[in-house]
C-alpha positions in Angstrom: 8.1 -15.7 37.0 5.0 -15.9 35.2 5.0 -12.2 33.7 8.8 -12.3 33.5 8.3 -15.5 30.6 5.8 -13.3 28.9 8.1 -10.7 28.6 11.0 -13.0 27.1 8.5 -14.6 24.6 7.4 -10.7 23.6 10.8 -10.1 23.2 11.8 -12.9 21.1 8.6 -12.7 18.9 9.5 -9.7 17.0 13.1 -11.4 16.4 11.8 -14.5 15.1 9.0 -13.2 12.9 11.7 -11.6 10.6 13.3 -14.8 10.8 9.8 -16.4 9.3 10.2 -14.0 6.7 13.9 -14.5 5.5 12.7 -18.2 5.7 10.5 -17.8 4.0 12.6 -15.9 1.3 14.8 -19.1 1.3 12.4 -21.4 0.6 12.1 -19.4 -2.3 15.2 -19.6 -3.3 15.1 -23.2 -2.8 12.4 -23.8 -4.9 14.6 -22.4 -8.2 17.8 -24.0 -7.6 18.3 -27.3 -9.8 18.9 -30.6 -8.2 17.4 -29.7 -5.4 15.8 -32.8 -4.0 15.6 -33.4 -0.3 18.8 -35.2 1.4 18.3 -38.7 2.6 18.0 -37.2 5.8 15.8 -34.6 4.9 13.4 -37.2 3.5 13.1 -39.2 6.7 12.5 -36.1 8.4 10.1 -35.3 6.2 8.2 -38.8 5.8 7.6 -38.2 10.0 7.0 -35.0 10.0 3.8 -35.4 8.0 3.0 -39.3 9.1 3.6 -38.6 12.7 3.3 -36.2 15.1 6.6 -35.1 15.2 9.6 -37.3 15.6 11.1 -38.7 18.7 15.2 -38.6 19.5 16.3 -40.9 17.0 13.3 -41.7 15.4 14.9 -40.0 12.4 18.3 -42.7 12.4 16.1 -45.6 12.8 14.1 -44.2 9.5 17.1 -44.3 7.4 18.3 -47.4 8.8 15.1 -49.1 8.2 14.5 -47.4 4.9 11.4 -44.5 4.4 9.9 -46.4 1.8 9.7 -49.5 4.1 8.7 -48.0 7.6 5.8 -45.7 5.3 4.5 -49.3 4.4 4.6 -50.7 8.3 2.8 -47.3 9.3 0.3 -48.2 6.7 -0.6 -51.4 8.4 -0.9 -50.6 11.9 -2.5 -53.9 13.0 1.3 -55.1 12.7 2.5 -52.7 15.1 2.8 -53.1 18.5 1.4 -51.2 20.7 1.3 -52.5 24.5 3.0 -49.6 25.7 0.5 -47.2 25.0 -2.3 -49.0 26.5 -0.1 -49.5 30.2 -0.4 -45.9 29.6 -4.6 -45.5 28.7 -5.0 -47.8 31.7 -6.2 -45.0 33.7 -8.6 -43.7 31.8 -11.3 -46.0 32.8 -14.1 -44.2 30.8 -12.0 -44.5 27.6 -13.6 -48.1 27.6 -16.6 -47.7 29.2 -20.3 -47.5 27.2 -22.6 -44.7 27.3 -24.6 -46.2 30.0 -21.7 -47.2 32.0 -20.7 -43.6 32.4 -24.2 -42.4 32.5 -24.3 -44.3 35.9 -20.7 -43.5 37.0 -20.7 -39.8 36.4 -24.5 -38.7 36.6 -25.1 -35.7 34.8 -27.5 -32.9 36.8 -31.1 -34.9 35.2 -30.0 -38.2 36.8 -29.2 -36.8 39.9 -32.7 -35.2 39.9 -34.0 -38.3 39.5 -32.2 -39.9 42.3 -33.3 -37.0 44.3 -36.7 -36.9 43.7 -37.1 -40.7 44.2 -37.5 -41.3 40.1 -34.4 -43.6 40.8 -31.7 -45.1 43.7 -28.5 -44.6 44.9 -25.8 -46.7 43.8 -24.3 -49.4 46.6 -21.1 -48.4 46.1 -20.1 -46.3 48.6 -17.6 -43.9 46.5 -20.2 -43.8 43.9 -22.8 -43.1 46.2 -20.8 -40.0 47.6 -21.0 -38.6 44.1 -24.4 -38.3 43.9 -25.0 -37.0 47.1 -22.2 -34.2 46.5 -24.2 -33.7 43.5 -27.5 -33.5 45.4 -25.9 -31.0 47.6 -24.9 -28.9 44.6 -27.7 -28.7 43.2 -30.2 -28.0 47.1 -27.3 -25.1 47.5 -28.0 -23.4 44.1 -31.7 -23.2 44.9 -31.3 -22.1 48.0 -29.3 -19.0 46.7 -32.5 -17.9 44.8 -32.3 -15.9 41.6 -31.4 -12.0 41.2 -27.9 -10.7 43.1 -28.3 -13.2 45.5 -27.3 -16.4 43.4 -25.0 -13.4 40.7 -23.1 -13.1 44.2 -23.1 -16.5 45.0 -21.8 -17.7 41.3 -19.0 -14.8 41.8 -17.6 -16.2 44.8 -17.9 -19.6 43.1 -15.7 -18.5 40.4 -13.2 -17.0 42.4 -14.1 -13.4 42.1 -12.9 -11.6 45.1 -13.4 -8.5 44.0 -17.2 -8.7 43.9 -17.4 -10.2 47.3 -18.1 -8.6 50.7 -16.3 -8.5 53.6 -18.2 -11.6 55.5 -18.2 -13.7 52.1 -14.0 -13.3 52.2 -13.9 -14.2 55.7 -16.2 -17.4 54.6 -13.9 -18.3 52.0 -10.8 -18.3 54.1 -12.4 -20.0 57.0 -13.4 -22.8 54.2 -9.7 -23.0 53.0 -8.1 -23.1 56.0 -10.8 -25.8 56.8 -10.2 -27.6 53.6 -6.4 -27.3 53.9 -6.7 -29.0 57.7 -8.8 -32.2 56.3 -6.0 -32.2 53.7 -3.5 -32.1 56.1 -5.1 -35.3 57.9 -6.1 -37.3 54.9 -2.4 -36.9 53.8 -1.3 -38.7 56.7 -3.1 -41.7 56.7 -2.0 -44.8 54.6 -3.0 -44.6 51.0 -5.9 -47.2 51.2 -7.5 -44.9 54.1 -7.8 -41.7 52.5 -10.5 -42.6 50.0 -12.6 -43.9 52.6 -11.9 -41.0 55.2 -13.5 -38.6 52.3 -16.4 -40.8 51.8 -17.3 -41.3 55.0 -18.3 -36.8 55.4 -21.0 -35.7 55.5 -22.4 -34.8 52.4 -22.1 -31.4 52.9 -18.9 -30.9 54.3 -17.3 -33.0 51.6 -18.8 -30.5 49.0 -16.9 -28.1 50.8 -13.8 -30.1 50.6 -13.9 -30.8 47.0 -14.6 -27.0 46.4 -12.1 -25.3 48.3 -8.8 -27.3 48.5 -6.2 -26.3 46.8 -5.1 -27.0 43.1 -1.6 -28.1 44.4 -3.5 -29.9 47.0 -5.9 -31.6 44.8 -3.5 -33.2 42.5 -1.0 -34.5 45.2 -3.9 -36.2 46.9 -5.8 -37.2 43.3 -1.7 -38.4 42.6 -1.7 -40.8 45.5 -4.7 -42.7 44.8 -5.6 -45.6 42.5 -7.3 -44.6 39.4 -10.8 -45.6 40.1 -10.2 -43.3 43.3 -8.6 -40.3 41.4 -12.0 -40.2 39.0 -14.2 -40.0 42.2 -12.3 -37.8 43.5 -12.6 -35.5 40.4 -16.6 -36.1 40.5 -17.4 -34.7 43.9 -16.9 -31.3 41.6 -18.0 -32.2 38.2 -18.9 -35.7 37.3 -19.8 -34.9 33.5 -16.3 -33.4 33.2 -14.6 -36.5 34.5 -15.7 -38.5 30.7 -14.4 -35.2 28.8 -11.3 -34.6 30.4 -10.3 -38.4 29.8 -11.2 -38.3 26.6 -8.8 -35.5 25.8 -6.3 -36.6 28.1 -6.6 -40.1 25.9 -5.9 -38.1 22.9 -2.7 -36.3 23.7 -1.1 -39.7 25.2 -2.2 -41.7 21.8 -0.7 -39.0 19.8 2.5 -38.8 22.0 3.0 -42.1 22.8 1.4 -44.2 20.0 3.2 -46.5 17.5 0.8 -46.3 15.0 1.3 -42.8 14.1 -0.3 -42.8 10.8 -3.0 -44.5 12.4 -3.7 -41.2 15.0 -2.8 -38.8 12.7 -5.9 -40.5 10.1 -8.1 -40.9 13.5 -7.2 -37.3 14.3 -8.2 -36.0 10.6 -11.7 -38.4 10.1 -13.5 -37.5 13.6 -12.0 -33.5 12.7 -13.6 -34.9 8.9 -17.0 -36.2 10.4 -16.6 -33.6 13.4 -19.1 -33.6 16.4 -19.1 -31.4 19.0 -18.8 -33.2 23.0 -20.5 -30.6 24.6 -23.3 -30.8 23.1 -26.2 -32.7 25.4 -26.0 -36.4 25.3 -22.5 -36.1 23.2 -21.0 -35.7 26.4 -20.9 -39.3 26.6 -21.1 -40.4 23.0 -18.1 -39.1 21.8 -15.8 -41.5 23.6 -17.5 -44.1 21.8 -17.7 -42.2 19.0 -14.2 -42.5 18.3 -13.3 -45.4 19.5 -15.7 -47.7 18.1 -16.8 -45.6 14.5 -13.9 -43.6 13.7 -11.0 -45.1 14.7 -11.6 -49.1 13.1 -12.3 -46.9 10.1 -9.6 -44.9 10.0 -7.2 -46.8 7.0 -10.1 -48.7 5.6 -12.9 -48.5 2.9 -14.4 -45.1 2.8 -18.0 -46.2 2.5 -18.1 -48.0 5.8 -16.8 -44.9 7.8 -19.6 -42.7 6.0 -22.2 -45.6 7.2 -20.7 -46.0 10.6 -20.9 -42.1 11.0 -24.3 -42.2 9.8 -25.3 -44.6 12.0 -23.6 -43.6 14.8 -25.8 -41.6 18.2 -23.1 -39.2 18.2 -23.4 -38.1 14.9 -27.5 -38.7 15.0 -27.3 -36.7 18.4 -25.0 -33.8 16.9 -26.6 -32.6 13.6 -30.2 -33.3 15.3 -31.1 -36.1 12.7 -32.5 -38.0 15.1 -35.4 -35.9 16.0 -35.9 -35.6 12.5 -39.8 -36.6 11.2 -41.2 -36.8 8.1 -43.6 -34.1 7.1 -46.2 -37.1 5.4 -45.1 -40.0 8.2 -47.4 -42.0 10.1 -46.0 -40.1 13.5 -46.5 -36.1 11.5 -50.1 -37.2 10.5 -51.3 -39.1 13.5 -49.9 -35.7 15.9 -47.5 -37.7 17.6 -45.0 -36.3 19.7 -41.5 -37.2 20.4 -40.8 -39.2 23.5 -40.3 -37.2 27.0 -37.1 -38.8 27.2 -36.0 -37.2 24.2 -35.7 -33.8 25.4 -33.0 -32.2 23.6 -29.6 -31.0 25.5 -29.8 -32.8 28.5 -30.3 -36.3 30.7 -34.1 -37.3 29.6 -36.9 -38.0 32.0 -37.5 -41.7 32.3 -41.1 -42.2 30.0 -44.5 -41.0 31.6 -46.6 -43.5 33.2 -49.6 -45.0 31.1 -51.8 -42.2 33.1 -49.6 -39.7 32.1 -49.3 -40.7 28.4 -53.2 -40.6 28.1 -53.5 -36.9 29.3 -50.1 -36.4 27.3 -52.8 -37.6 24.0 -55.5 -35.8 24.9 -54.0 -32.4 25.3 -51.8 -32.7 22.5 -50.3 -29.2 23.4 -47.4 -29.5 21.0 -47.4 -30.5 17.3 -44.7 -33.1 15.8 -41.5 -32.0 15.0 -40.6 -31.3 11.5 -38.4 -32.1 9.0 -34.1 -31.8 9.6 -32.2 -31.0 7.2 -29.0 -30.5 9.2 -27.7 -34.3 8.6 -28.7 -34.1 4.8 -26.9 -31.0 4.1 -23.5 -31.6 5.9 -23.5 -34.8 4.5 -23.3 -33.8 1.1 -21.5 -30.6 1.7 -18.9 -31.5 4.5 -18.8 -35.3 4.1 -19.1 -36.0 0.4 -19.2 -34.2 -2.5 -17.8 -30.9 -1.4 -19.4 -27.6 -1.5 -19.2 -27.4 -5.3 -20.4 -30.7 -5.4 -22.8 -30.3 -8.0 -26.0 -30.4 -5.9 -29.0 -28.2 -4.9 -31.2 -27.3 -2.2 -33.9 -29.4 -3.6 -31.1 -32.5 -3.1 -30.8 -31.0 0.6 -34.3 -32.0 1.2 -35.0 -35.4 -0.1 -32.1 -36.8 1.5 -33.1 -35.5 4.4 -36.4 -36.9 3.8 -34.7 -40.3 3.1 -33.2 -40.0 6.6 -35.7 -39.6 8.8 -36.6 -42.7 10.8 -33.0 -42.7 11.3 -33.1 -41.8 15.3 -31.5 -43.3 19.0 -33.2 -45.8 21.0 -32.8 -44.5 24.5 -30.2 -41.8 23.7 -28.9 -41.8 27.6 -29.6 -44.9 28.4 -27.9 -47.2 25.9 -28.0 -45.0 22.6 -28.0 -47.3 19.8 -29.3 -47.0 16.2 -32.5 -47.4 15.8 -35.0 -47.2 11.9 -38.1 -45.7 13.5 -40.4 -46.4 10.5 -43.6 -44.2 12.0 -41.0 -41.0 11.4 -39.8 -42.0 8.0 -41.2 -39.5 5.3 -43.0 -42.0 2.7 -42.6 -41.7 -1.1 -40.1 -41.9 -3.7 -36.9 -39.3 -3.2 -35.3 -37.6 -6.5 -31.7 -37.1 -5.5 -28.5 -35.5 -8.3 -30.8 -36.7 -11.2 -32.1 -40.4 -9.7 -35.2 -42.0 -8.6 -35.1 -43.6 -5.4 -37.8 -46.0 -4.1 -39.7 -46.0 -0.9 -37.9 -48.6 1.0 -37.8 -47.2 4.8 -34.4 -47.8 5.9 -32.9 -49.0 3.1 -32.9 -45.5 1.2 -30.3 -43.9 3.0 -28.3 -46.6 2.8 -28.7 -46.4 -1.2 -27.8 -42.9 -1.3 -24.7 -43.3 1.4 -23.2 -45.8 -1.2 -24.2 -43.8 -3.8 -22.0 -40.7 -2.3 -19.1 -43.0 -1.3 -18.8 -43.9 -5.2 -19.3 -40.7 -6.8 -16.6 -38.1 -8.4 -17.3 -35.8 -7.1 -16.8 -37.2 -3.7 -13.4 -39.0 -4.8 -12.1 -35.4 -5.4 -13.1 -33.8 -2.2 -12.0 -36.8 0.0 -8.5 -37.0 -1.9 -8.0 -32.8 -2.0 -8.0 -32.7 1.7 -6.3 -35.5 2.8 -3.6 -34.2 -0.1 -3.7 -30.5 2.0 -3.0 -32.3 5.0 -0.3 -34.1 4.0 1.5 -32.2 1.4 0.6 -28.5 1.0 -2.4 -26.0 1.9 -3.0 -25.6 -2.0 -2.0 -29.2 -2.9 -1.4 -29.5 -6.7 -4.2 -30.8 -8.8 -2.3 -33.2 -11.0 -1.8 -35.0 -7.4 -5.5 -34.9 -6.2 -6.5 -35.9 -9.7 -4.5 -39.1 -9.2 -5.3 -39.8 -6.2 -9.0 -39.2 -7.1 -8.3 -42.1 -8.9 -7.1 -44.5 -7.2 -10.3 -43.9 -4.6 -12.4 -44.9 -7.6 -10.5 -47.7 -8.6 -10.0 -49.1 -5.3 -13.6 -48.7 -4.1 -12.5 -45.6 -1.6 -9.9 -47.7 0.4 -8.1 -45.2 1.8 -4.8 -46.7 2.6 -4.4 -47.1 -1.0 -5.5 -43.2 -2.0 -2.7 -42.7 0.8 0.0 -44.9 -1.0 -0.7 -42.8 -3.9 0.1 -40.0 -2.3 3.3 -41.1 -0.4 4.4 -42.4 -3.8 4.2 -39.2 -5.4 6.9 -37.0 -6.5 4.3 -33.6 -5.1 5.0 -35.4 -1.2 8.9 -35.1 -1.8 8.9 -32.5 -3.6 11.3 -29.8 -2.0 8.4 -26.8 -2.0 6.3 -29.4 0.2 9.3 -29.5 2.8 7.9 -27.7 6.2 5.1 -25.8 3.9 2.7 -26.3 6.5 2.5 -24.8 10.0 1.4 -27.1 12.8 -2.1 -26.6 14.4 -1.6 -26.0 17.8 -2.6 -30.1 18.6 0.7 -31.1 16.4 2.8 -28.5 17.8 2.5 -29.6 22.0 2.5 -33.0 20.8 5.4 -32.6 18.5 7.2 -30.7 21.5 6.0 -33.4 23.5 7.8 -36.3 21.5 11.0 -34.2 20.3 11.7 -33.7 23.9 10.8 -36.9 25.3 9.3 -35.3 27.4 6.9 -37.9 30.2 3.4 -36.9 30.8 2.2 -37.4 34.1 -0.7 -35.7 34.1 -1.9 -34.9 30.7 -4.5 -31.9 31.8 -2.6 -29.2 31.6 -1.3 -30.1 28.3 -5.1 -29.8 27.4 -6.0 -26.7 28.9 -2.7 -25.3 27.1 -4.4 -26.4 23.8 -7.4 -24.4 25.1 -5.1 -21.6 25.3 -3.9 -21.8 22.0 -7.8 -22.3 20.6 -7.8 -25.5 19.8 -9.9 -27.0 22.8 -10.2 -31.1 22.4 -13.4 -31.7 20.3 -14.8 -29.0 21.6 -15.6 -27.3 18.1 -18.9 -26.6 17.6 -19.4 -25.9 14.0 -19.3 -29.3 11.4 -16.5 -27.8 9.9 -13.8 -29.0 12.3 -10.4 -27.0 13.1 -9.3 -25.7 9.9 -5.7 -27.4 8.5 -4.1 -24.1 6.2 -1.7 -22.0 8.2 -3.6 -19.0 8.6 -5.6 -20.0 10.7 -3.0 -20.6 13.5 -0.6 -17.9 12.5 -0.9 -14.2 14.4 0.9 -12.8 17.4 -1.6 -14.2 20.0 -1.0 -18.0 18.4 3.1 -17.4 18.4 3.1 -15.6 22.0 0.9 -18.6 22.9 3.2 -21.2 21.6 6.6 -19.8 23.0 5.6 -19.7 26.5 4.7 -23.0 26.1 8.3 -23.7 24.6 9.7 -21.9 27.7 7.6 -23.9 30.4 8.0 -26.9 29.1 11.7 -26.6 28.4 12.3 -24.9 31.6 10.8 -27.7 33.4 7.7 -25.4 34.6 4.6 -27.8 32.8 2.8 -28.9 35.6 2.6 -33.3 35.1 5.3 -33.0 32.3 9.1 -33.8 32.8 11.5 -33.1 30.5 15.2 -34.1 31.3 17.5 -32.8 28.6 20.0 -35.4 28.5 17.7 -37.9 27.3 17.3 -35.5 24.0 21.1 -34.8 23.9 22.4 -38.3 24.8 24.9 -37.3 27.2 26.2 -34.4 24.6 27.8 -31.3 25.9 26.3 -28.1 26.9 28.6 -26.8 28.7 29.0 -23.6 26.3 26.2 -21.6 24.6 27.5 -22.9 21.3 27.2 -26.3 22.3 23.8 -25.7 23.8 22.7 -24.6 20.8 24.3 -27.2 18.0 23.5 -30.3 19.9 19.7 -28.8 20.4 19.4 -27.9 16.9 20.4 -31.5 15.8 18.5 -33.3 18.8 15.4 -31.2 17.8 15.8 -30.1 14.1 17.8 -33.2 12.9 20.5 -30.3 12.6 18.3 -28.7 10.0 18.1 -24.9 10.3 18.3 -21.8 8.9 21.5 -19.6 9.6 19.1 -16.6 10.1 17.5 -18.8 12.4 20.8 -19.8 14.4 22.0 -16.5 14.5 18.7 -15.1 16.0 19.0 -17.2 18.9 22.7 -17.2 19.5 21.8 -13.0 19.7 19.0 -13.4 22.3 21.5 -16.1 24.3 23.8 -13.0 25.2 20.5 -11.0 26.4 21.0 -11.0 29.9 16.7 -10.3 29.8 16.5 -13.4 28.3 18.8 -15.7 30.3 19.0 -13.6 33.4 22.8 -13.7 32.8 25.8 -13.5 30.8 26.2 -17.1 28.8 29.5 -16.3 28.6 30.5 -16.6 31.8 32.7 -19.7 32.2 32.0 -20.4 35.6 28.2 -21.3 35.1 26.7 -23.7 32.1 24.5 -22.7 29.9 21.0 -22.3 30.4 19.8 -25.5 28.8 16.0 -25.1 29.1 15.9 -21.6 27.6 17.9 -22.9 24.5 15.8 -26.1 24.0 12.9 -23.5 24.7 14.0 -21.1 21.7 14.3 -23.9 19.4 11.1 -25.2 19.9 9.8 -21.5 19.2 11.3 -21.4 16.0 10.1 -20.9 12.8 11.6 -24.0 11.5 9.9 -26.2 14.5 6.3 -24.7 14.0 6.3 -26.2 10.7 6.0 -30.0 9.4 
């Protein structure tokens, strides 16, 4: 089945890719004919395709009824909208409202469990709790017990599921631990719900290892399925605790941006943390970022500029990311006296707790390692990323004192707690000379000066307003637009719901060029799918190791750039192939925790003929807006029995529902917003 949909979506590639083109031809023509303002209908389409993630069945008659100019104001306040709905659907996610040192002590990474295991600290009471740790325990005595060299190459093989490398014996090992796993399976199934959880806890430590590693994916999420959500996370950190806090985090995500009222209000969240972009993997941003978002970027989102840039400076995440933290003045009290940063912390992982007073004395007297220097990492992308823009106007000389008027800016206790914290023994004394200005030595306080002195400045007013303008309107946005807009930011003290109205007031939004100009990154395209299907998510996982699939992993990019917005970026034959097999499976009803039932897009209309199929899908999907190329396209590949796997045509059988619905979604017309 699997290679059979990659040979449909190879097929229909080449046929829509000259449909792109003769689109593309039309929008050209579009562009010169007079009078050629959008349709009311257009314009509602258009006012959610770039506020929203896509639009919902409906969503675009309940727009005009309400009036685009009136539902762009509610989105712009979305502490008027309610929301309840989405959080019955969040309540899962325990971590999404958990601190740092709440998940910390739920999911342990490897340094914890160490320390558990080498009697540094105790098991938790709880007896689910306490099974992770020992799992983890187990883990970690197997791996050195494999050794180094081909022994533990071997063993990691087998561990990844690469048969080919194995020997005969480590086969038959494998299958006896299926087998195994697929018998306690078989058991745990059959007791009453409330018994499973304690059946698994109650193994031995060992065996349940075994378990965890070798049941079966189908398995694993029809038992995970059938417990409460506290139970499904346990379940899920026998294997991998620190993967338990990412995965909700992106599963958190997609729901939001499916299911959320407050469109606007995820699409702004969605651009500031891709804006002020950290990466999760990262060391101690494993368990930062939730917060990260929640409690810096996402309060922030529709406000005053200025307090996001302070919140994200302030923020461990952020600290933790571009290194700032372990940042120390070249001329500070710490630098001069040969201090040394704190055992605990040790970049990239859990720290140590701190040495004992015995082992801080010898710690002194050895002195083995000098103080770490000055980083500029912080200072650099703050002005170049964050602010003012690469042509910002400032030089490497301004790189360096403001990262010299950031140092003392650090974490106390980055895993255990994380919060802000001026360390004044770090802070580089002395005045700072920064774009032309004096600053004073004030400790803390400088930084602050030159954050508010950023948030004000032209330059920065420009930059900020530019890319929200290639966001919402066009990947070359037209400077007359950002030029106003600049405005308003300076007039308004950066608040950027009003730099926002500007923008949704402009004629360069409804223009008819801005009309689908931009291609969907793959996040906006699932989701979009998502909500022009109506489809339910279940599960939300495999939606986010499809995004994977498509390179857009949930903040999981590593450079301070963030995923880029302009089209090419997203648009090759890899991205396209990529997206139409996800039309297919999800259309076809083959996305594993995703349902999609057609006739709550079509609203009880007909599709009993391939025509019908196809007009009612293009106006449940399209709001009935596409290209005849387009149409005819599809209508061709419907009579392909290597597409359908028969003759449309045939009156004895309906149409194929989920391939058309599949098709549209691949089109040309549905990969843009």
């Amino acid at each position: 089945m699997k290679s059979n949909c990659r040979a449909i979506a190879l097929l229909l590639i080449a046929s829509l890719c000259a449909v792109s083109a003769l689109w593309a031809v039309k929008k050209k023509d579009k562009k010169t004919a007079a009078d050629s303002g959008m349709s009311d209908r257009q314009r509602a389409m258009h006012a959610l395709n770039r506020l929203t993630f896509g639009p919902r069945p409906g969503d675009v008659d309940r727009v005009m009824a309400m009036g685009v100019d009136k539902w762009i104001d509610q989105q712009l306040h979305p502490e008027k909208i309610d929301d309840s709905a989405l959080s019955a659907r969040l309540a899962s996610l325990r971590t999404l409202n958990m601190d740092q040192k709440q998940m910390v002590t739920a999911f342990p990474p490897r340094q914890l469990v160490k320390a558990v295991e080498n009697g540094r600290a105790s098991l938790p009471s709880d007896p689910a709790e306490r099974a992770i740790y020992q799992a983890q325990m187990q883990r970690i005595d197997q791996k050195q017990e494999q050794g180094k060299g081909k022994v533990q190459k071997a063993a990691e093989q087998q561990n990844d599921g690469d048969e080919n490398s194995m020997t005969d014996d480590q086969k038959a090992a494998r299958r006896q631990a299926r087998q195994l796993a697929e018998q306690q399976f078989d058991e745990i199934m059959s007791l009453p719900p409330d018994k499973r959880m304690n059946t698994i806890v109650k193994m031995a430590p060992d065996e349940r290892l075994e378990f965890a590693k070798n049941l079966r994916p189908i398995d694993r999420e029809e038992l995970i399925q059938s417990l409460s959500p506290q139970q499904r996370e346990q379940i899920m950190a026998l294997r991998n605790p620190e993967a338990v806090v990412v995965i909700e985090l992106q599963e958190g995500k997609l729901l939001r941006a499916a299911y959320s009222e407050r469109q606007l209000d995820e699409v702004m969240t969605d651009f500031w943390f891709n804006h002020f972009n950290i990466f999760v993997n990262k060391g101690a941003d494993r368990y930062l970022t939730t917060a990260y978002e929640r409690d810096v970027i996402r309060p922030h989102a529709m406000g005053k500029f200025r307090d996001l840039l302070v919140a994200t400076a302030k923020s461990p995440a952020m600290l933790w990311y571009l290194d700032n933290w372990d940042s120390v003045g070249p001329h500070s009290e710490f630098a001069m006296n040969g201090g040394r940063r704190p055992t605990q912390f040790r970049r990239g992982g859990f720290g140590r707790p701190f040495p004992t007073p015995q082992q801080q004395q010898r710690q002194q007297q050895a002195k083995q390692k000098a103080p770490k220097g000055l980083n500029e990492n912080y200072g650099r992308e703050l002005m170049e990323l964050q602010t003012l823009g690469v042509d910002g106007g400032y030089s490497q000389q301004d790189v360096t004192e403001v990262a010299k008027a950031f140092t003392g800016w650090t974490i106390d206790k980055p895993f255990r707690g994380a919060d802000f914290k001026f360390d004044d023994r770090r802070h580089e004394p002395g005045p700072k000379f920064i774009l032309g200005k004096n600053y004073k030595e004030a400790g803390e306080k400088e930084g602050m000066e030159i954050l508010d002195m950023l948030a004000h400045h032209p330059a920065t007013a420009h930059f900020i307003s530019k890319k929200l303008a290639m966001r919402f309107v066009s990947d070359d946005p037209p400077p007359a637009l950002v030029d106003r807009m600049a405005n308003t930011f300076l007039k308004t003290d950066g608040d950027i719901r009003e730099v926002l109205r500007t923008m949704f007031q402009s004629p360069e939004f409804w223009s008819p060029e801005a009309y689908r100009a931009k291609v969907k990154t793959p996040l906006e395209f699932v989701v979009s799918a998502i909500r022009a299907t109506d489809a339910d998510i279940s599960n939300a996982l495999p939606l986010v190791q499809t995004l994977n699939k498509m390179g857009m992993p949930l903040y999981q990019q590593q450079p301070p750039t963030g995923y880029s917005m302009k089209s090419d970026a997203w648009v090759n034959s890899a991205a396209l192939l990529n997206r139409m097999n996800f039309s297919l499976a999800l259309a076809s009803g083959r996305m594993p925790g995703t349902t999609f039932d057609p006739q709550r897009v079509l609203g009880g209309a007909p599709v009993e003929t391939a025509d019908q199929a196809v007009g009612n899908f293009e106006n449940a999907l399209l709001a009935g807006d596409i290209s005849k190329q387009t149409h005819e396209t599809i209508m061709k590949q419907l009579s392909d029995p290597q597409v359908t796997g028969r003759v449309l045509d045939d009156p004895a059988r309906p149409a194929r529902v989920g391939i058309i619905a599949g098709l549209i979604l691949g089109s040309p017309e549905f990969q843009r917003r």
